[in-house]
Each structure stands twice: as structure tokens, then as C-alpha cells.
C-alpha positions, 0 to 999 in steps of 0.5 A: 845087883848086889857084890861082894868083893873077897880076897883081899889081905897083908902080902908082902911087896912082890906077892900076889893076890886074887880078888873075887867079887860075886854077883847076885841077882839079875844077869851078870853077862850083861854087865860092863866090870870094874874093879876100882880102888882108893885110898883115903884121902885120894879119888877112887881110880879105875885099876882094872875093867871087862865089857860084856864081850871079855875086851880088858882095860886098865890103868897105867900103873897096873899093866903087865901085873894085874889081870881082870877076867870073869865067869859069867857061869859063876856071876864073879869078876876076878882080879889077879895081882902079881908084883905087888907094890906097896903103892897098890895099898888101898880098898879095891871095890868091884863095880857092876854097869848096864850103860844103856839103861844107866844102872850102876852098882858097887860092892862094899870094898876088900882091903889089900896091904903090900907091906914093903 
């Protein structure tokens, strides 16, 4: 599977975003998504993730403002940032998981800047 993550850019604090990552090459529906970010310095942390069957997670710190959803039609996971904060500054990364057999991908990240 190969990503590629798109979307991110400079908003201002309180704007919002939308954060594509497309998927090529074998059967995305059969995937587990995520989208992950981190900052320098730091450990990347789960913001946002989708099983197969649509069922959401996400982080703390991003409930009630991020939404994670999928097109399993277009191969693309989808994450929408609203309110955003200038904490939420990092380079988002998409990741793709098939659990039972272990395999485990990761596009090359999108940067988001909240500027405040």
C-alpha cells in the first residue's frame, strides 16, 4: 500500500483544514486508518483512526473538533479539523493497518501550522 497524505497548510487559530491521504495499491476497505501527528522533538501520537467497519476513535485533545471518515469508493481517508489551535501544529501522517496479518504502512506526512 502506498499513501499520500495532502491538505495540510498555514491557518490562522479558529480555521479549519481538511487532510486527505489516498491509497493505492491493494484493498483499502480492508484496512484499519489513522491519522497520526508529531512534533519535533516529541513521540507521534494518534489524533484520529477508522476500523473497517466505519467505528471512530480519537484522541482527547482533539474530540468535538477533528473528524476522521473514509471513502473506501476513492481509497482516501479524510481528516476535517475545525477550531483549530495553535497546539495542533505538527506534520500529520496517514497510516494504513491489515492487524491479522501485521502488515503496517505509513505515508510520508502533510505539515499543518495554526498560526495564533
Amino acid at each position: 500500500v502506498q499513501l499520500q497524505a495532502s491538505g495540510g497548510g498555514l491557518v490562522q487559530t479558529g480555521g479549519s483544514l481538511r487532510l486527505s491521504c489516498a491509497a493505492s495499491g491493494s484493498t483499502f476497505s480492508s484496512y484499519a486508518m489513522g491519522w497520526y501527528r508529531q512534533v519535533p522533538g516529541k513521540q507521534r501520537e494518534l489524533v484520529a483512526s477508522i476500523d473497517i467497519d466505519g467505528s471512530t476513535t480519537s484522541s482527547d485533545s482533539v474530540k468535538g473538533r477533528f473528524t476522521i471518515s473514509r471513502d473506501n469508493a476513492k481509497s482516501t481517508v479524510y481528516l476535517q479539523m475545525n477550531s483549530l489551535k495553535p497546539e495542533d501544529t505538527a506534520v500529520y501522517h496517514c497510516r494504513a493497518a491489515l492487524v491479522a496479518l501485521g502488515w503496517d504502512y505509513w505515508g510520508q506526512g502533510t505539515l499543518v501550522t495554526v498560526s495564533s
